[in-house]
N, C-alpha and C positions, 0 to 999 in steps of 0.2 A: 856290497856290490851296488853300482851306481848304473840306473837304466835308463834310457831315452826311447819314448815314447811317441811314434809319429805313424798313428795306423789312418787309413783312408778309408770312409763310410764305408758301409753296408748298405749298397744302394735296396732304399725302399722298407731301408727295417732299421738298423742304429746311424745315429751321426757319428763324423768323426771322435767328435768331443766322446760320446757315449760309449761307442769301443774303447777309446784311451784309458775311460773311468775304469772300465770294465778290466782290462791289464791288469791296470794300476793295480784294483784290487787283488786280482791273483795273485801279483808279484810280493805283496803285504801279508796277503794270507799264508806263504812259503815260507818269507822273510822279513818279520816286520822292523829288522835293522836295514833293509832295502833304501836308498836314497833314490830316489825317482823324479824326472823332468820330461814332460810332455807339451804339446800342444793339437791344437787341433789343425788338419790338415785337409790340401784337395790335390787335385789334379786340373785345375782349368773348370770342372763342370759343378758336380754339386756340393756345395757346402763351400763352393772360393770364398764366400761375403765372410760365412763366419772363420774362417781362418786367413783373411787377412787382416778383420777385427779384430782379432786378437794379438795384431801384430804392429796397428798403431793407424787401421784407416777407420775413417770416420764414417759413418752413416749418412746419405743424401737422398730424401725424395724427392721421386719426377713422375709424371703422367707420360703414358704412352698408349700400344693399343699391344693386345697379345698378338697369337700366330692365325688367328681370324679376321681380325679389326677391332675387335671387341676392348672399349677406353678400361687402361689397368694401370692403379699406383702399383709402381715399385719402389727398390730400394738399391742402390749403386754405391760403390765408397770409394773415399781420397783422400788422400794424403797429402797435403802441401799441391802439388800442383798435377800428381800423378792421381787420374783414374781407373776406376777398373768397373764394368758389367759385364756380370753374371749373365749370360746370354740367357740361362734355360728360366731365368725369371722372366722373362718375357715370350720366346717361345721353346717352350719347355716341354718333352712329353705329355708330362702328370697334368697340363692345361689344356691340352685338349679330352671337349668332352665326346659323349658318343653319335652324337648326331653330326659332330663337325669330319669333313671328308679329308682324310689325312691328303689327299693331292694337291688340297684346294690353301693347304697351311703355307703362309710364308714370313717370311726376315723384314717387312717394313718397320714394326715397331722397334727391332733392334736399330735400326738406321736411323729413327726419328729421334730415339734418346740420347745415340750418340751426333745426331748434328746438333742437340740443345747442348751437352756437354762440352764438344767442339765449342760453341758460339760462347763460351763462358771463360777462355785462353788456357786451359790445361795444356803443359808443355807436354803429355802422352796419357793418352788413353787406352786403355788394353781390353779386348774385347776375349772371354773366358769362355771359350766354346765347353759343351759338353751335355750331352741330356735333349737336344732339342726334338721337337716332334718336324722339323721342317726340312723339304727337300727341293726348295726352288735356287740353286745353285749360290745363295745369296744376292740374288737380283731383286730384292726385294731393298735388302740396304744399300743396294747400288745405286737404288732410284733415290731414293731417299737423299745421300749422298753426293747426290747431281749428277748420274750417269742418265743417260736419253736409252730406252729399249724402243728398241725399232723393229716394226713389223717385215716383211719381206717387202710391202708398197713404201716403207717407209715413215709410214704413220707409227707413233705411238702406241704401245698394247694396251689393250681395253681391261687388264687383271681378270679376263672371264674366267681365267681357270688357271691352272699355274703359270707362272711368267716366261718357265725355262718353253715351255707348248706353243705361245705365244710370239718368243722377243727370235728375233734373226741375226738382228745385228747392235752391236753396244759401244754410243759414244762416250767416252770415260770423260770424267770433270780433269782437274789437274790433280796430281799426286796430294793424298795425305799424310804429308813425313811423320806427324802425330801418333799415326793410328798403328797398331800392335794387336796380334793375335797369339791368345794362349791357346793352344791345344791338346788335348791330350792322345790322342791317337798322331799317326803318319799318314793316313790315306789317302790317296790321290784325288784329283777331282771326277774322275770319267774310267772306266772300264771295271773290271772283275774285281779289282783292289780299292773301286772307287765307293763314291757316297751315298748311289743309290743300290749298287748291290750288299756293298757290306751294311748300309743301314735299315738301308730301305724294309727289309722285312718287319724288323721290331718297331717300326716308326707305322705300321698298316697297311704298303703300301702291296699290292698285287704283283705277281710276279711279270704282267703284260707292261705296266704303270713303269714299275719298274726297268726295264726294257725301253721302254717309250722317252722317260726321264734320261736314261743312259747316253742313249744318242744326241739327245740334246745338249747334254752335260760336255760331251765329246766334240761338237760341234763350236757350242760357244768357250769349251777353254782351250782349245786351241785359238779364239780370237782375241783372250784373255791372256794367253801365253803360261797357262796358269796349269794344262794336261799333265806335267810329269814333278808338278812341286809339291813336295811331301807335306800332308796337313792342308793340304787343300781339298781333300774331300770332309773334313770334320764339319761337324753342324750343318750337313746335307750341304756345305760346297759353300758354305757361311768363310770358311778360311782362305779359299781360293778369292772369292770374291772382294774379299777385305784385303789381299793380297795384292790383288788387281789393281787396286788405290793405292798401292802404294807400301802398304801393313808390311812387317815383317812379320814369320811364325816362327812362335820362339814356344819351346816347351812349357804349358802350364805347370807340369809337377816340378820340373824346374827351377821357375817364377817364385812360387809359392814357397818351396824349400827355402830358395834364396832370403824372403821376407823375413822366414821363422828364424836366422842364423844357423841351419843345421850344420854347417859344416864347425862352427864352435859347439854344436853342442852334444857331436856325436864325441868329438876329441877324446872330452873325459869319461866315458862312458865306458860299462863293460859290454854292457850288453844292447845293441836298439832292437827295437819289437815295429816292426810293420804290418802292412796285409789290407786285404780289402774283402767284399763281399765275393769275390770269385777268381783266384787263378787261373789263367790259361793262354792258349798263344798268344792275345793280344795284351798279356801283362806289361810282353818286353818291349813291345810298341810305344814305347813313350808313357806308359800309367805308371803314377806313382809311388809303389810297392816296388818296381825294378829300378826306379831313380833312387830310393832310399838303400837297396841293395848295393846296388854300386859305389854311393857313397862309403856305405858304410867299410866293405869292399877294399876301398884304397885307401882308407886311413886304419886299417888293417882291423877293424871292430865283426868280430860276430853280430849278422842278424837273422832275428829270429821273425819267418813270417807265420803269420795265422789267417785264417782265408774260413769262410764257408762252405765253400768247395774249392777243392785242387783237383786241378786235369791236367796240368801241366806244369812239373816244379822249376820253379828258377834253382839254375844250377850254383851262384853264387849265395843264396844262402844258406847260412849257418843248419836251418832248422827250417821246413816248410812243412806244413800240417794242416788237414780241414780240424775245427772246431767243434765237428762230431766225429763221436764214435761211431764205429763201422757198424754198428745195431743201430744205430739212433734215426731218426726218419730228420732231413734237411728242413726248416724250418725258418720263414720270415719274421717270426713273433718274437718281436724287442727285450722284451723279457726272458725267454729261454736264451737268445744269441747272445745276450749280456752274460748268465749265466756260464755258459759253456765258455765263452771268452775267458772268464776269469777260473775258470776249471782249467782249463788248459795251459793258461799262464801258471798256475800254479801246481801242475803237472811238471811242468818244464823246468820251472825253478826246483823245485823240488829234487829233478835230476841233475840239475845243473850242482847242486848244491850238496848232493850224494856220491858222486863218479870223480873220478881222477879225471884230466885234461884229457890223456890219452883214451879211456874210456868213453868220454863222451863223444869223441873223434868218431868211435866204432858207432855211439850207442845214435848219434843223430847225423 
């Protein structure tokens, strides 16, 4: 049997590469006349750099500043004339520390890397939302950018506190045909569906803040034109913003599938193996694990997903399963979630390998 391997971190415990490994093994341990081909993969947010690395873009440092001000090397990569940053390398959750006020985080330094990128002639650069700790509607890289925020006197904002609290009104520079946004969610910029309610919690943000951010969000993307454009709430409003310029939003898992060749390499395959650290509604929102489903899907291939937790199964796959057992206590620790990975890979093969076709119809 010939399997293709294309599973999504385990956000905060394995990389992609590290679940792949981890399959792999199970699926050798069942069958070790198995032929196996994987890579590492993302969705727009974490882990983009090393799975496009792996698909022929180069490594580029640049100086920037995180989601405080605070001066940060990172690392961005290209390919011939196409670039791409990882937004949450620069403001990323995991970068803020505990003293910095999740309201006061915003999107300059994403703006500043991409106008020295810009200033260097890349025919497209794509901006990989996912992970970030920021919720200033991307007004941050709008300044940056060459947009003017303006106070309600018309002045300038003074950055005292977030920009969205601040700016009234936004003169836009001219369109950047260049500039591209991956995303991995659909969220809107402003309301219940929007950046600051559906992120704003995990991001620190109080539920008044929250509220406060909202209104704002709703005020200036309606002068953005930006209110009802799907993927314009990701990276706390970073896609809307970018959009504003000009950006098209175009699916991160998408993107990235496209890079690896999946749709050549599901062809031969019997079996693809996907998943990520958590199933649930927001799966079929554009992550992933439901892009690979689908694929696999219409060129008529079973796939098989594996997940940490499952709340809610994609109904087109072949097989969806958490990676524990129902006695087993959920656990972040790299080493156990590796282990069980490759237990359950080789649980599955195992049945895959035991059952008639019709039987395992019933059995999974």
């Amino acid at each position: 049997m010939h399997h293709f391997i294309c599973i999504d971190s385990f956000k905060g415990c394995l990389s992609s590469s590290d679940a792949a490994r981890a399959i792999r093994a199970g699926i050798l341990s069942a069958d070790p006349d198995a032929t196996i081909d994987w890579s590492p993969v993302a969705d727009g947010g974490e882990g983009t750099i090393e799975a496009l690395t792996a698909n022929g873009f180069q490594h580029v440092a640049a100086a920037t500043v995180d989601l405080v001000g605070r001066p940060i090397e990172v690392v961005y990569v290209q390919k011939e004339r196409v670039a791409v940053i990882e937004v949450a390398a620069i403001c990323g959750l995991h970068l803020k520390r505990p003293e910095d006020e999740a309201l006061l985080l915003d999107t300059r330094g994403v703006g500043r890397l991409a106008k020295q990128i810009l200033a260097t002639g890349v025919s497209d650069l794509y901006l990989a939302l996912g992970g970030t700790g920021t919720t200033d509607g991307g007004l941050g890289l709008l300044e940056e950018l060459g947009a003017h925020l303006l106070t309600k006197t018309g002045n300038a904002i003074a950055w005292q506190t977030n920009p969205l609290l601040e700016t009234d009104r936004i003169i836009l520079p001219s369109p950047i045909v260049s500039l591209h946004v991956l995303a991995d969610v659909t969220a809107v910029y402003a309301g219940t569906t929007g950046a600051a309610h559906v992120f704003g919690p995990q991001k620190g943000l109080t539920a008044q803040q929250i509220t406060l951010l909202d209104a704002r969000l709703s005020h200036l993307g309606q002068q953005l034109g930006v209110e009802h454009v799907a993927g314009a709430g990701a990276a706390g409003g970073l896609g809307g913003a970018a959009y504003a310029l000009g950006a098209s939003i175009e699916s991160g898992a998408a993107y990235i599938l496209q890079q690896t060749g999946i749709k050549e390499r599901i062809r031969p395959a019997d079996y693809v193996w996907t998943g990520e650290g958590r199933i649930d509604r927001q799966t079929a929102m554009g992550k992933l694990p439901a892009t690979v489903v689908a694929l696999s899907d219409r060129a008529h291939v079973p796939s098989i997903l594996l997940a940490g937790e499952v709340t809610e199964r994609l109904e087109q796959a072949w097989f969806c399963e958490s990676i524990h057992d129902p006695d087993e206590v959920k656990t972040l620790d790299p080493v156990i979630t590796q282990k069980r990975l490759a237990r359950r890979a080789e649980q599955v093969v195992q049945r895959i390998m035991t059952k008639s076709s019709g039987e395992l119809d019933k059995l999974l």
